[in-house]
C-alpha positions as CSV (number, residue, x, y, z in Angstrom):
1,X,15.0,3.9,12.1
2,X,14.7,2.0,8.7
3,X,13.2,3.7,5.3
4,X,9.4,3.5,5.0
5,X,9.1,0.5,2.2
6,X,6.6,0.7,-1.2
7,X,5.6,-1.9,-3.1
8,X,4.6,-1.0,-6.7
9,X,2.3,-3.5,-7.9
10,X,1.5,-3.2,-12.0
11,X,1.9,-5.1,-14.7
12,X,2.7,-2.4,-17.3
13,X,6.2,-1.7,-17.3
14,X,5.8,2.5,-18.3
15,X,3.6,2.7,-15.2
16,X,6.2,1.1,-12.9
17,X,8.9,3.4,-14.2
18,X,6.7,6.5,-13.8
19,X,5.4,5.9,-10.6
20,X,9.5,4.9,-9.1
21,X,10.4,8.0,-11.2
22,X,7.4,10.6,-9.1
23,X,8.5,9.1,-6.0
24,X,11.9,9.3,-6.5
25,X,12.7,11.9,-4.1
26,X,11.3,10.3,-1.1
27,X,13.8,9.0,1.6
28,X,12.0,5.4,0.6
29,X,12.9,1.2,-0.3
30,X,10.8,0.2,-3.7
31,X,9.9,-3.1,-4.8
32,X,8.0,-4.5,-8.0
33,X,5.6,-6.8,-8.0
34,X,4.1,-7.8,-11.8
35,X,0.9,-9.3,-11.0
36,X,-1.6,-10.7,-8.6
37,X,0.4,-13.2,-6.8
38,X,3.7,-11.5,-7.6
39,X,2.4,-8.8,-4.5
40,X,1.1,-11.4,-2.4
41,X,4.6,-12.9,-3.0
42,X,6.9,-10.0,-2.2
43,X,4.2,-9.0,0.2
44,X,6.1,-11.6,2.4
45,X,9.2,-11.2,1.2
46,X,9.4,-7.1,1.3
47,X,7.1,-6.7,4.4
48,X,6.0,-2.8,2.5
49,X,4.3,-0.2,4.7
50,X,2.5,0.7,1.5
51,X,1.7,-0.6,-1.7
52,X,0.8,1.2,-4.9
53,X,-1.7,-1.5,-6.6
54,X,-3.2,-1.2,-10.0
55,X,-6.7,-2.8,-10.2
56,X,-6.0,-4.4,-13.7
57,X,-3.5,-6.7,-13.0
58,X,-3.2,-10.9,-14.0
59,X,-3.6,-13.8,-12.2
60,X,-5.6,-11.7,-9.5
61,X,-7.3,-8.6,-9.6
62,X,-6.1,-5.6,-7.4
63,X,-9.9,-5.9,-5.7
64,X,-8.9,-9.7,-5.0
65,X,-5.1,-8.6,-3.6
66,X,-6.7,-5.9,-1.5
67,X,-9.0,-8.4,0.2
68,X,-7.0,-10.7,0.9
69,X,-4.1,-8.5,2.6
70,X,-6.5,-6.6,4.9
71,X,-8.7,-10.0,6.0
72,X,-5.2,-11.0,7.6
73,X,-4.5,-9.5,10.9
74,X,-0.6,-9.7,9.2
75,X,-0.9,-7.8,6.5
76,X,-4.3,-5.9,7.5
77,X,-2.0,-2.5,8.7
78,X,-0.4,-2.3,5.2
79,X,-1.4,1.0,3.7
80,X,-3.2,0.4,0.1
81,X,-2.9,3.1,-2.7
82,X,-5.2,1.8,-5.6
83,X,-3.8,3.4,-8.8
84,X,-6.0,2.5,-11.4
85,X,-7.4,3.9,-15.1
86,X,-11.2,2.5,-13.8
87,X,-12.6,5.6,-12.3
88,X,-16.5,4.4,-12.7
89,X,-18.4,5.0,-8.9
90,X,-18.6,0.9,-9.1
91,X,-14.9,0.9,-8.9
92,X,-14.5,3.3,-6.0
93,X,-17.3,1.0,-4.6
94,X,-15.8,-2.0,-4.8
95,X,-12.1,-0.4,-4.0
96,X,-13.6,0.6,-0.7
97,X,-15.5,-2.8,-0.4
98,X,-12.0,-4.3,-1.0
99,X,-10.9,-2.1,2.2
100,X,-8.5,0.1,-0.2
101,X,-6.9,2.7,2.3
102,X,-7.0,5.4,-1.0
103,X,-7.5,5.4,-4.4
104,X,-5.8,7.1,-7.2
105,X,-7.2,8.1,-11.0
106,X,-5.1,7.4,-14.0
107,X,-3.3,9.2,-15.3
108,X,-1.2,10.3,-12.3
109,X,-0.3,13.8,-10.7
110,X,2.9,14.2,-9.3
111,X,2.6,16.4,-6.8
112,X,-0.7,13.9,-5.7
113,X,0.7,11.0,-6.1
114,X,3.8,12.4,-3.5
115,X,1.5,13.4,-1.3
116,X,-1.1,11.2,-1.0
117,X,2.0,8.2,-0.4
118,X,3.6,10.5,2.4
119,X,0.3,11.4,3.8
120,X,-0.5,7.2,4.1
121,X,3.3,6.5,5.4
122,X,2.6,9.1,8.0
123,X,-0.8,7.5,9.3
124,X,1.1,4.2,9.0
125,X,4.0,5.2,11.6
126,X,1.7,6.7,13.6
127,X,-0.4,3.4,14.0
128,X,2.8,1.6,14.9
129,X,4.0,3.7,17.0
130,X,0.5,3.5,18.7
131,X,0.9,0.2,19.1
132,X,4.6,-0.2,20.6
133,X,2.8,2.5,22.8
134,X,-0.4,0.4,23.6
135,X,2.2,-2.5,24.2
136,X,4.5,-1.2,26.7
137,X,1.7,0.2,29.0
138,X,0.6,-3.6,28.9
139,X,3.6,-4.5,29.7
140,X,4.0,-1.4,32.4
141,X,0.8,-2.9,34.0
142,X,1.8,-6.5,34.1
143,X,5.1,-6.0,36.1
144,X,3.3,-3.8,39.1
């Protein structure tokens, strides 16, 4: 079976290197994406089961990247991890308007930031495997 897949999406080059550095340990592939349409980019490219995306980013917002991944039934089943510094109740709002899977205050814990990203891989192999489940019955059915 192949390594679960992140995709850190930030613009600020510390946060990249701390975030690769906390999740280090973990049996994972990492990508970077710099801004807005950098993730949508290696969205395609990558194929991530999760992606860490800052809110403040150029060229498109996190809110706007968010959106637009789980409105298409291609990328809707990517797991989002907003990490982001805006931590008003109109930025949870909008994060969860956005269809965000989790959110994330800056600055980061470790130990939360581990768990919350193996937490969100889990629930992600579990929906696939739901589905290659859900398929073969289908499948199972047809051929009687």
């Amino acid at each position: 079976m192949s390594k679960p897949r992140i995709l850190v999406a930030d613009d600020n080059e510390a946060n990249v290197e701390l975030l690769e550095a906390y999740l280090g340990g973990l049996d994972v592939e990492m990508a970077v994406a710099v801004d807005g349409r950098d993730t949508l980019d290696k969205v395609a490219a990558f194929r991530p089961d999760l992606i860490l995306l800052d809110i403040m980013m150029p060229k498109l917002s996190g809110f706007e990247v968010c959106q637009r991944l789980k409105s298409d039934a291609a990328t809707s089943g990517i797991m989002i991890l907003m990490v982001t510094a805006l931590n008003e109740l109109g930025d949870i709002e909008r994060a969860v308007e956005a269809k965000t899977d989790d959110f994330l205050s800056k600055p980061v814990n470790k130990i939360e930031l581990v768990k919350r990203v193996q937490v969100l891989l889990e629930v992600r192999s579990t929906r696939d495997e739901n589905e290659r489940l859900r398929e073969y019955i289908k499948r199972m059915e047809a051929s009687r």
